[in-house]
N, C-alpha and C positions, 0 to 999 in steps of 0.2 A: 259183841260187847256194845251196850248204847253207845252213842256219842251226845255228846254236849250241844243242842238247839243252838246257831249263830247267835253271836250277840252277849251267850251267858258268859258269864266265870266259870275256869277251869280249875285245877291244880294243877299248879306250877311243877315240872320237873323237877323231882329231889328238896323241895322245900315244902313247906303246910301252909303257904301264903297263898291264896288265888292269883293269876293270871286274869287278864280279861282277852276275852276273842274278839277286837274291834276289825276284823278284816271283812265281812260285809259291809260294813259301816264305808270302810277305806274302798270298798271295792264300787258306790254307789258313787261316790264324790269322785272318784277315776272314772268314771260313767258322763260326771257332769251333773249328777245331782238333778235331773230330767225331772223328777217329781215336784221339785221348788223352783216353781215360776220366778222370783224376785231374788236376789241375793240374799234378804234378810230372810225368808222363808227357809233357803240351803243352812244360813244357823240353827232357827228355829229345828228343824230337822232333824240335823243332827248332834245338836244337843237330846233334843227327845231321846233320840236312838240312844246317844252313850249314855243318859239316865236311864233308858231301860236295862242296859248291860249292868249296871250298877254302881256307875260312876257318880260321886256323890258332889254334884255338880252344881253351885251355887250360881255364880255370876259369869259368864262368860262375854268375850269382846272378841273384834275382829278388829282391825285400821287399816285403810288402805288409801295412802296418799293416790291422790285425783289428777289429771290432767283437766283441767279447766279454769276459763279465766277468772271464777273469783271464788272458786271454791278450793280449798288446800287438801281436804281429806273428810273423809268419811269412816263414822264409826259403828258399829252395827252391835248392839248390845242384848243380851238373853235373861233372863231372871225366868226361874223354874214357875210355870200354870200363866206363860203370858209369851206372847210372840214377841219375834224382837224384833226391835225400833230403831231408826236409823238416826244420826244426827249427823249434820256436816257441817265443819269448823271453815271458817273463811279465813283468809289469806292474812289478814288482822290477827287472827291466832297465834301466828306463828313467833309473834314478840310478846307473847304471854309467859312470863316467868316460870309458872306451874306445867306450861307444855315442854317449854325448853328442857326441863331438868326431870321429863317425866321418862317413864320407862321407855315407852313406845320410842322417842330420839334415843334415847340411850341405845337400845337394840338398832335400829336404822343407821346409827353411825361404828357402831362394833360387830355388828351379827351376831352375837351372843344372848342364849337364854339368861332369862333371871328369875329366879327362884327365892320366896320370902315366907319362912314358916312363921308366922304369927300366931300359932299357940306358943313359941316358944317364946319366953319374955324378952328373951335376950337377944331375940331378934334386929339387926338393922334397920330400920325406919329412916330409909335414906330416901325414900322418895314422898310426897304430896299424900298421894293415893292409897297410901299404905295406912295413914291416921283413920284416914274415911272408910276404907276396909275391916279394919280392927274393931270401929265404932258398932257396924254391923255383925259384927259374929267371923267375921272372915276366919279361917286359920291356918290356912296356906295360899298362897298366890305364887301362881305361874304363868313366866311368861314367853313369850318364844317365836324367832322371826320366823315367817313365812317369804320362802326367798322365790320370788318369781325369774322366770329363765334368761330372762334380759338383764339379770342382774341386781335387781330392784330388792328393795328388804321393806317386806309390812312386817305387821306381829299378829299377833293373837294371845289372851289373855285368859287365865283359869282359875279358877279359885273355888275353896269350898269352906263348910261352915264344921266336916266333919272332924269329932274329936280327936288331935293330934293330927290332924292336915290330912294330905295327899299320901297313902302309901306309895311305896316302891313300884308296886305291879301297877297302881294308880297313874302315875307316872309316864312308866313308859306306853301305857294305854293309850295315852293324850299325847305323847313323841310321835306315835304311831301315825295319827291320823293328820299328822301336821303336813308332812311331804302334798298327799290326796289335796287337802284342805287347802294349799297353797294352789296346785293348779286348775280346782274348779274355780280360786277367788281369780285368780292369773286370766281367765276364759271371761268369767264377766265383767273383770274391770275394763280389759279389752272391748267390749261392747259397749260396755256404759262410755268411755271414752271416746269412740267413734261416734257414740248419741252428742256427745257434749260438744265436739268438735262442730259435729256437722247444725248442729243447734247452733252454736255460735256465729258462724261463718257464712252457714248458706240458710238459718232459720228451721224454722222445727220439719214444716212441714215439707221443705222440700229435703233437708234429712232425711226423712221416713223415707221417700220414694227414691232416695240413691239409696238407702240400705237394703229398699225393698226390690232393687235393681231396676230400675228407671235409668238408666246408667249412658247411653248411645246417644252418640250426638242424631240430635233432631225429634228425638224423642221427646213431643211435646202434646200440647193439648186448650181446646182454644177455650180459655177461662170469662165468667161475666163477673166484675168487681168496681166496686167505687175505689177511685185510684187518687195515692197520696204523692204527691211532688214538693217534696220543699227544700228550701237554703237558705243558710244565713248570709244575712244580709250585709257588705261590705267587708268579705272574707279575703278579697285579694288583697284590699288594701292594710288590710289590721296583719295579710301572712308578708307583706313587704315591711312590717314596723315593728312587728316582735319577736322577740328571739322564737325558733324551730319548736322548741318543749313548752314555752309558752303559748305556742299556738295548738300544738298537740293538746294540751289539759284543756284550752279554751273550745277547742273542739269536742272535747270531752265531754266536756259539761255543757255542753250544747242538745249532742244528741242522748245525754241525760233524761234532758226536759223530755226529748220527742220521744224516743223510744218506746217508758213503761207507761205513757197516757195510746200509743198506738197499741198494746200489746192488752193491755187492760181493757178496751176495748173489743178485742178478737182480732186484730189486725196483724198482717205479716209485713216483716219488717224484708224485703228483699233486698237491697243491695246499698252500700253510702259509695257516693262519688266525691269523696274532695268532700266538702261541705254539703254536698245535698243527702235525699234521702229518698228511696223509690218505697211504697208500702201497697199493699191491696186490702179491703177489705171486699174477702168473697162471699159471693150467694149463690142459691144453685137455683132459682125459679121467681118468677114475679111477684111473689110472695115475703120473698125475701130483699126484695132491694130497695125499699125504706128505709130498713132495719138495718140494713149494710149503709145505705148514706147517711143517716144518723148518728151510728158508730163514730164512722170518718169524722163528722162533724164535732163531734161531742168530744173524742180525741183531739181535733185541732184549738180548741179552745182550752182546752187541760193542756196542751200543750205551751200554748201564747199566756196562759195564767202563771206555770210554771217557771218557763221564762222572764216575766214582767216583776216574777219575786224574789230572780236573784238580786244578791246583793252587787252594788258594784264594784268594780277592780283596781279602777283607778281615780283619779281626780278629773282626768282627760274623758270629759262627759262620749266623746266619741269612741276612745276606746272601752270605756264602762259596762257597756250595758249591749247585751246579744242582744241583735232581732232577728228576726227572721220569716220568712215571707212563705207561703204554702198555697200549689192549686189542688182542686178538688173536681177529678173527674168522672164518667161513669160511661165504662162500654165495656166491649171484648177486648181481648190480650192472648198473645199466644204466651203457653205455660209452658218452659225446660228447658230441656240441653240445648245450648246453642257457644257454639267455638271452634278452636283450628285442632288437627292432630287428636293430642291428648288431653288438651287445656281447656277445659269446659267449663261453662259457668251455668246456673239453673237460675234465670232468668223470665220475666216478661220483656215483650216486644210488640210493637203495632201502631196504629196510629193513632188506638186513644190514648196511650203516653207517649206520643208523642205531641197529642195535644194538649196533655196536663203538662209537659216542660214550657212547650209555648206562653199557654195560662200564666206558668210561674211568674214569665218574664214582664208579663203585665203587670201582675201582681207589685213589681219592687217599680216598674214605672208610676203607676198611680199611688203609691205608695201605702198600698193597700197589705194585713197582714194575712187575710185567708181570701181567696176570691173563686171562685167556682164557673165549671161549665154552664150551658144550659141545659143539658140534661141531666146533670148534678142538682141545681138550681130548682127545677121543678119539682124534684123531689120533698121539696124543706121552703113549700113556698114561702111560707111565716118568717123564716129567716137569712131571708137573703132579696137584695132589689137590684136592678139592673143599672149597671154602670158608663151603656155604651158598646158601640159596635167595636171591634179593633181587626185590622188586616194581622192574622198569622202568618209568620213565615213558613211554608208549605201547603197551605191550605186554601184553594181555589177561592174559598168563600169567605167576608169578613163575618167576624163569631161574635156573638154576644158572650160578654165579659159580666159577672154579676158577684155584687160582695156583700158583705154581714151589712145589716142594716143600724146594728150598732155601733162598727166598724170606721171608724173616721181614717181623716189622711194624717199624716206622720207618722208611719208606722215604719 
């Protein structure tokens, strides 16, 4: 006796309804979905797939609340002859009246499907989404948590435009693949989260290389970068005068300014101390380290621009207005793990940072806001003139000190 090709419709036992056989389908996504690179690809997928079986499959959604700090969740959306596309809602969303009262919380806080036959007239229109559905042709919508093991509830959302909705066997088709479908989304959210984490915390790129196993203390590597040093300027005394959270936002908005003018740039943002900021901008050969002190430079002034346009805070012209002070230096660093036990940090170290902290200190003595090594300096002759010999504390020899030539004192 043939059998029925994976994927087709059968007939249902004792009834004249079809069945659909999504258990290939189910058994791809227990695999992990290997074939689809991207999370939105494993929709794309398999969506295709249950429209091959004959699922008559209009719009589908995936949600899956995010660990990260300014993004709340991400939605991943399908429409039949086009891949799907990702959007993710920031943390501002989440006081949006049409979110709060939308299916997706409703299931995250119940665990319960929800089911909206919209050919039927008489249907509840109890939610936002349901108007805009209807608009389009929708005529049934489904929706249904996907419960990951830790306890956690996303959803996933279904709809079609076929006459009289979602049959029965339609139905539990789409129940079927839901379990599968949670634990391949359960597997990437997990990754994508460790991306975001370690992006956040330790920076992108030295992410990559703890995921990629970089992992052992001392495991480093000796990097050539034009190197950022800076702080704001009269931090102790503004953290002895304002309230704790006040000085938290103020710092906040500090390294605001610095961060997306360092990143926009290509520069990596490695570590904040208190009010400072360590950053590199790397290059791999003499070719490239113009073009990396350039960078640096071009970012430090998008940065001093940024800060020079907030608005002020107070009336107290001293507490009003951030400044902040930045050296610019240029040599080797050792690259990575460095710490005690199990406590590691992925750091630079060496003594060209620790000649760009010395720099710094010049920098707020002369009251200069970007000032540079000398072999910083020579790089950007045009834009920088020398300011003077200065004794570094560790450093055998007195260094020439050199600053924007636009640059005046009061800064």
């Amino acid at each position: 006796m043939p059998t029925s090709p994976k994927g087709a419709k059968r007939q249902s036992a004792g009834s004249g309804a079809p069945a659909y056989d999504v258990s290939a389908i189910a058994g791809w996504l227990v695999d992990g979905a290997r074939s689809a690179s991207k999370s939105e690809d494993v929709l794309t997928e398999m969506c295709v797939r249950l429209s091959a079986c004959g699922l008559p499959l209009w719009r589908v959604a995936v949600y899956v609340n995010t660990l990260h700090p300014q993004i709340l969740a991400r939605r991943f959306l399908w429409r039949p002859g086009a891949n799907a596309g990702v959007d993710e809602a920031p943390f501002a969303f989440a006081t949006n009246v049409g979110y709060r009262d939308s299916p997706i919380v409703r299931i995250r806080t119940t665990g319960e499907a929800i089911r909206r036959t919209l050919a039927d007239p008489h249907c509840p229109m109890d939610f936002e989404v349901l108007k805009e559905l209807r608009e389009e042709g929708v005529t049934d919508y489904l929706a249904a948590p996907l419960r990951f093991t830790n306890g956690e509830i996303h959803s996933a959302s279904f709809t079609t435009r076929q006459a009289g909705g979602f049959s029965q066997a339609q139905i539990d088709a789409l129940e079927a693949i839901l379990p599968p479908l949670a634990r391949v989304a359960e597997v990437r959210a997990l990754r994508r989260t460790a991306v975001n984490l370690l992006d956040a915390y330790v920076g992108h790129d030295a992410g990559e290389r703890i995921l990629a196993g970089r992992i052992r203390r001392g495991d480093t590597e000796t990097i050539r970068a034009a190197i950022w040093l800076s702080d704001m300027r009269g931090f102790t005394r503004l953290a002895d005068t304002i309230a704790p959270q006040a000085l938290i936002e103020r710092l906040n908005l500090f390294f605001d300014c610095l961060v997306p003018a360092i990143e926009a740039e290509g520069g990596e943002v490695l570590k904040f101390m208190g009010d400072g900021l360590l950053a590199i901008f790397r290059f791999a050969d003499e070719t490239g380290v113009d073009v990396a002190c350039a960078r640096a430079l071009r970012a430090g002034r998008q940065a001093q621009a940024a800060i020079e346009a907030l608005p002020a805070t107070s009336d107290d012209e001293n507490q009003a207005r951030l400044r902040f002070g930045l050296a610019l230096h240029l040599g080797e660093a050792l690259y990575g793990n460095i710490g005690g036990g199990g406590r590691l940090d992925f750091t630079c170290i060496g003594p060209a940072i620790n000649m760009a902290a010395r720099l710094e200190k010049i920098a707020s003595k002369l009251g200069r806001v970007i000032v540079a090594s000398t072999a910083f300096a020579q790089r950007l002759p045009d834009d920088f003139t020398a300011l003077g010999d200065f004794e570094l504390a560790g450093f055998r020899s007195a260094q020439t000190v050199y600053g924007l030539r636009e640059d005046g004192a009061g800064a």
